[in-house]
C-alpha positions in Angstrom: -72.4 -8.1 -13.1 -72.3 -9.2 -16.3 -70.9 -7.4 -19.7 -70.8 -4.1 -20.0 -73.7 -2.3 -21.6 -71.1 -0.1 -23.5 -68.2 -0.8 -25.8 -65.3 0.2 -23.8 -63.0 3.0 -24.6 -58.8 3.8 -23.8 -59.1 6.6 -21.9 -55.6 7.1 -20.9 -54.6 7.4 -24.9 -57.1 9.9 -25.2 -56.3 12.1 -22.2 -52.5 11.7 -23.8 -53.9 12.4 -26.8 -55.8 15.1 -25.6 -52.7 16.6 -23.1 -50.8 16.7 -26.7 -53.1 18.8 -28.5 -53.8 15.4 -31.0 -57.3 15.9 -30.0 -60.1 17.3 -28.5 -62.8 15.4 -26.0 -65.4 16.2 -28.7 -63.3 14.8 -31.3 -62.4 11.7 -29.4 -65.8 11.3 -28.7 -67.2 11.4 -32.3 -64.1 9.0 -33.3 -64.9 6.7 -30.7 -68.7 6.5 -31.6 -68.0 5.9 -35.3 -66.5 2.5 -34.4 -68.4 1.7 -31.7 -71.0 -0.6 -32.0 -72.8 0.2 -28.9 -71.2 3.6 -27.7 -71.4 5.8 -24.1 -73.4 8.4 -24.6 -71.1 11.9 -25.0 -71.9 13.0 -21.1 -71.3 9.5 -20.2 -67.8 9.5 -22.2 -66.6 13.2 -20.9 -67.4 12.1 -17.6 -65.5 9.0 -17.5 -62.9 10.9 -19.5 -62.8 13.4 -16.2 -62.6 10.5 -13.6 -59.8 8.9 -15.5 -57.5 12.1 -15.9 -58.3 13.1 -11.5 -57.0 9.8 -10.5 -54.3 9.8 -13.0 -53.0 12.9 -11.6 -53.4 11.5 -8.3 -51.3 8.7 -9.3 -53.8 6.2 -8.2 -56.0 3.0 -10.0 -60.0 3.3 -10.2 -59.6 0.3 -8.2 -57.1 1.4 -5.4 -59.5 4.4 -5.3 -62.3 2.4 -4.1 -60.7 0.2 -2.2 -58.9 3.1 0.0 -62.3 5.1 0.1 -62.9 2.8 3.1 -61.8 3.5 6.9 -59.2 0.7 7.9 -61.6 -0.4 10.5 -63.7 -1.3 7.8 -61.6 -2.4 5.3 -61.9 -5.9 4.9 -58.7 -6.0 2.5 -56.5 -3.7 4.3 -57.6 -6.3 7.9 -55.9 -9.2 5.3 -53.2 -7.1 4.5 -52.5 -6.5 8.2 -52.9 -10.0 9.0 -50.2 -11.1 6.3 
């Protein structure tokens, strides 16, 4: 995959920034792009913004979210899991 085309961003201290009233999504945005060398567009940020805060309140990882999306029957990692 390589690097990212982006400069990465914390999104969870900005959704707790944003949950405290510290902040706003467009004000995160435009302190994120000052630094940023190569920044997310601001769609690009708000929606990865979004996706972060839905699983948070889920209570679940971008990466258990992908990994559960699949049935068990096709679910290479939950057949090891089994297997263990």
């Amino acid at each position: 995959m390589g690097r990212p085309r982006c400069d990465p961003f914390d999104a969870a201290a900005i959704i707790a920034a944003i949950g405290k009233g510290e902040t706003t999504p467009l004000k995160a945005y435009r302190d994120y792009a000052a630094t940023a060398a190569r920044p997310y567009a601001r769609s690009t940020f708000e929606i990865y913004l979004r996706g972060h805060e839905r699983l948070g309140r889920l209570g679940v990882s971008r990466t258990a979210a992908c990994v559960e999306s699949y049935p068990d029957s096709d679910n290479p990692l939950a057949a090891r899991q089994r297997a263990a």
